[in-house]
N, C-alpha and C positions, 0 to 999 in steps of 0.2 A: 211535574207533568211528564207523561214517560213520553221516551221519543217514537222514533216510524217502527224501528226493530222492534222495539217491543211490541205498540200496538200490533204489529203482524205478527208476531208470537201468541199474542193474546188470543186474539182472533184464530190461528188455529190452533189453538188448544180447546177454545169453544166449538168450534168445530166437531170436533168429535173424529175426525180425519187424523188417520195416521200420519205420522212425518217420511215415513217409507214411501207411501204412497204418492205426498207431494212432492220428493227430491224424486220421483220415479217420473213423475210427470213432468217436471219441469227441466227433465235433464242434468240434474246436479247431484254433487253428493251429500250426505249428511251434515261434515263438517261445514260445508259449504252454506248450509240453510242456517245453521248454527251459529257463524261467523257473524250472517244478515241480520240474527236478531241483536246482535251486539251494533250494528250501526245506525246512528243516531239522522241519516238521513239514506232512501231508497230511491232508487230507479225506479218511476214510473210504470214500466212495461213489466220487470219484476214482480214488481209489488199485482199489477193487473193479473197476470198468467196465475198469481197463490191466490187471488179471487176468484175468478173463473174456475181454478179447481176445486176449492172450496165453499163455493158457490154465495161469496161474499161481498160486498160493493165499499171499499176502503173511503172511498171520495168525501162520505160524511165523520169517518176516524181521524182523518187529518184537518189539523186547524189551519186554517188561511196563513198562519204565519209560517207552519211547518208547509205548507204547499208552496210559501214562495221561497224555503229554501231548500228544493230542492237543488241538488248540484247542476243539472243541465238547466236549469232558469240563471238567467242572467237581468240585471237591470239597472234602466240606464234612467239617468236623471234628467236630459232634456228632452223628455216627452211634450209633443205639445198638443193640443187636443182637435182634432179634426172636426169642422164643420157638419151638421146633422142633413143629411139628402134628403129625408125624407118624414115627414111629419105623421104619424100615425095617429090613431086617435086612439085615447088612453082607457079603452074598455076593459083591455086585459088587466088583470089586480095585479099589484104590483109584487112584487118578491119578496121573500124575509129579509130582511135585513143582512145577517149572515150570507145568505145567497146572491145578494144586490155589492158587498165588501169583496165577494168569492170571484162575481162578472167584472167588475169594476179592477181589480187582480190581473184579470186573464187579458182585458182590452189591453191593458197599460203595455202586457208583454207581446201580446198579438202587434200593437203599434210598434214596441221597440226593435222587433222584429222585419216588420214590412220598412223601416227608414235602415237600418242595415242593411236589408238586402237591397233598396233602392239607391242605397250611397256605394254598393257595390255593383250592383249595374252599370254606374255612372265612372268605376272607376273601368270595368273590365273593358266596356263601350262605349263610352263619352258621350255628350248630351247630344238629343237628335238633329 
């Protein structure tokens, strides 16, 4: 399975997009773009700005697994799952599977998230 560097390689090379033109837009230099395809995990915002210029959308190149490890994802093990506010009614069809693995991903870290920073609220300002 090739990793992030590559698939972004791949990706502009299908492109048809000069590599001049994307280290010119992106601010960097050649060796610099060169380096990215040798690394087995990308920055985000990176990886977004060589889409936008090459007018590519990476989101469905990466696999759920290579999404959770990115270097700025972090993840913690005592998640516990939040009570549901609000009961919809399930007209809307449901998601691919893959896509439903993708949201289910992103809750876990959005929650790991919001109890950090509310365990750090509580240290910086202590409870009300």
């Amino acid at each position: 399975m090739p990793h992030q560097g590559e698939i972004l390689q791949e990706a502009i090379k299908n492109s048809g997009i000069s590599i001049t033109r994307i280290v010119d837009g992106l601010g960097i230099t050649r060796p610099t773009i060169y380096r990215k395809f040798k690394e087995e995990t990308l920055d985000y915002g990176f990886v977004k700005k060589v889409g936008d210029i090459i007018g590519h959308d990476f989101s469905s190149d990466f696999t759920v697994v290579q999404q959770v490890s990115l270097p700025f994802v972090t993840q913690r093990a005592d998640v516990t799952a939040l009570p549901i506010v609000t009961n919809r009614d399930a007209s809307v069809s449901q998601p691919e599977p893959d896509t439903a693995k993708q949201l289910l991903a992103l809750q876990t870290k959005y929650i790991s998230l919001l109890e950090a920073y509310n365990e750090l609220l509580l240290k910086v300002y202590g409870p009300r």
